[in-house]
N, C-alpha and C positions, 0 to 999 in steps of 0.2 A: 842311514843309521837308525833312522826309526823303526824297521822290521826289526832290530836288534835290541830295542828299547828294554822289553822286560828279561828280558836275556840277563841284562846286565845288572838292569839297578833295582827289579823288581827282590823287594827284600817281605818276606813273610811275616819277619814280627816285627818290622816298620810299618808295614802297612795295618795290621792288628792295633800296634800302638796308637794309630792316626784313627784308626775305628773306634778305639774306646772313647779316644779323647770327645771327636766328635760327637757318639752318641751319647754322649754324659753332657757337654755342655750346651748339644742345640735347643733350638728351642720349635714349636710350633709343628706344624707336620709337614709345610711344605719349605722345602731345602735346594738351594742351588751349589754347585758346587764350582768355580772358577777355575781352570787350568787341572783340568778332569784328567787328562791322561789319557789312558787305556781302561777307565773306567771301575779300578777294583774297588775303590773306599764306595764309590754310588753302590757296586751291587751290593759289597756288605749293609750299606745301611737300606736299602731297599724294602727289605720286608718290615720296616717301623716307619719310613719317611718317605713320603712324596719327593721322589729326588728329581731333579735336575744338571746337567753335566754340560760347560762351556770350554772348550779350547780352542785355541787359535791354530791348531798344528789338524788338517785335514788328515793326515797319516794317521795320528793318533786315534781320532774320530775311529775312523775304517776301522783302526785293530781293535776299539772300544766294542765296534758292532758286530764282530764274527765272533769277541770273546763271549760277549751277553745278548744276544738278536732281541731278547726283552727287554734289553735298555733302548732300543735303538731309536724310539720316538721321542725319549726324553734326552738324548744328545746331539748336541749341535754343535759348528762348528764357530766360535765367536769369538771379538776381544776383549778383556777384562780393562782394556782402558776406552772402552767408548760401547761397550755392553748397557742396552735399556730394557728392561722388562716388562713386561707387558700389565704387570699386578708384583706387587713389592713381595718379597719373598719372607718365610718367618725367619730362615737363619740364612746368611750368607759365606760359604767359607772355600778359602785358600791356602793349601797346607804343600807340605813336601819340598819349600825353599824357594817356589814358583814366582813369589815376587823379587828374588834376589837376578832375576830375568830381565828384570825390569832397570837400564841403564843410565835413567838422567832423573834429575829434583823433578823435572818436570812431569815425565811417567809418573813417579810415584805419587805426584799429588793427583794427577787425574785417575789412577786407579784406586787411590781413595775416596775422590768422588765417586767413581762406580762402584764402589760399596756403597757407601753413605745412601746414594739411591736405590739401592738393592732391596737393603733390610736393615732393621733398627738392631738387630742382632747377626754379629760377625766372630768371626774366628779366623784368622791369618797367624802365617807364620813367619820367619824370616832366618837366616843365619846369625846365631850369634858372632858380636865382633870378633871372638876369641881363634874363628875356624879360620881370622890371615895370620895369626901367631903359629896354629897346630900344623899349616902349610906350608911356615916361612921356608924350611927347608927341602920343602917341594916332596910329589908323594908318586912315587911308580910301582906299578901293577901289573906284571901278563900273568894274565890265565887264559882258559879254555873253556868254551860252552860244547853244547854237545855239535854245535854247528858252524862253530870258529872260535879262531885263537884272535888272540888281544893283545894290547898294552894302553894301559890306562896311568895319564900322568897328571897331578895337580899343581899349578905351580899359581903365584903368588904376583901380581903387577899391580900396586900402589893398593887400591881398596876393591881390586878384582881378583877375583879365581878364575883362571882358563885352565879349561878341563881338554887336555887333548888325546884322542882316545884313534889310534891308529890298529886297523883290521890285519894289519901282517899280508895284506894283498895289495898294498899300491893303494887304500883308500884310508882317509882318517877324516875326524872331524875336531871343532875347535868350538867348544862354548864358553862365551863369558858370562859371569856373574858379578853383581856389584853388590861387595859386603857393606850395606850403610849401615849408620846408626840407630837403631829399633827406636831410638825416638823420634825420628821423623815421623814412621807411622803412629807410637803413642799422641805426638801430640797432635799431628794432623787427624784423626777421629776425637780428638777428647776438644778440639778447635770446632769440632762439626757436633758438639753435644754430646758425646758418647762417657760413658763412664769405664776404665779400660781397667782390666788384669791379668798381668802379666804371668808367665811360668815360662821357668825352663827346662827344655828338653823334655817336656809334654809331662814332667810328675812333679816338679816344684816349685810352689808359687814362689813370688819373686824374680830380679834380676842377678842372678848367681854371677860373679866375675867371670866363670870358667863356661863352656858348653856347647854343645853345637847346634842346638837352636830358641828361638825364643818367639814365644805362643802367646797371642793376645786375645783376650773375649774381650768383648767389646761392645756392650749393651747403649742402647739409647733408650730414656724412658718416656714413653708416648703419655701425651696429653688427654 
């Protein structure tokens, strides 16, 4: 499924959306990016930030480096729950729903420590709670890329979304995600000294009731 990655979910003014946000609220020049992808938010910010690019998916890596060969010394392939860095980074961030990945209390507090030792400045995102109510009814999808046909289903088990996305040729895949409650991560950073604020869906500060995601900056103030 990964050769098919941006095929499917690479969306233009998401990714745009995700580049403003970040380049308005990082800080410092040098920037790590957690659960990188295929690389497009590092090369938009690129010409302003010393970037840096971590995923745990070597497929990804590989498609990160034939899309940009100029990224290619600054991506590697790591995990953002047991990720150490060599010199603390000015901003650390995780966007695109990449810690709704993330399956037990336990992950999520250890990828909060891998922040926390990252950088005193973070930006993470998550699912809002709202997207197991917009799912409850479950969500199906074929289309066609220029190099295959699809069907793409979402459906709804207790506080996960399994995404089941079958190629119309005898192959499919099945990812879960765990919708928690965005206070875990509030209050596990603001537990580790951080001063946190919230927005949702990347343009409204605040926790809105409704929305499909919600975005944390997340400063700690050095001594």
């Amino acid at each position: 499924m990964k050769s098919y990655y941006d095929a499917l979910f690479y969306d233009p003014e998401g990714a745009k959306r995700y580049y403003d946000f970040v380049n308005k609220h990082a800080v410092g020049p040098r920037v790590i990016e957690f659960a990188c992808g295929t690389g497009d938010i590092m090369k938009m910010l690129s010409p302003d930030f010393e970037v840096v690019g971590v995923d745990i998916d070597p497929d990804m890596i590989e498609i990160a480096h034939q899309k940009y060969p100029e990224l290619k010394d600054v991506t590697t392939v790591g995990d953002f729950l047991d990720y150490t860095p060599e010199a603390p980074f000015d901003t650390a961030f995780c966007i695109g729903d990449s810690t709704n990945y993330i399956l037990t209390p336990e992950d999520l507090e250890q990828f909060i420590e891998t922040m926390s030792n990252t950088s005193n400045h973070l930006i993470v995102d998550c699912h809002h709670p709202h997207r197991l109510n917009e799912f409850a009814d479950d969500y199906y999808e074929e289309g066609s890329t220029d190099t295959f046909d699809y069907a793409y289903q979402i459906e709804v088990n207790e506080e996960h979304l399994v995404h089941v996305i079958n190629f119309l040729d005898g192959t499919f895949d099945a990812i879960y995600q765990w919708v928690f409650d965005p206070k875990l991560l509030i209050d596990g950073f603001e537990k580790r000294g951080y001063k946190v604020t919230v927005y949702t869906d990347y343009i409204h500060e605040g926790f809105l009731p409704e929305g499909e995601k919600i975005v944390l900056v997340a400063t700690k103030e050095t001594l």
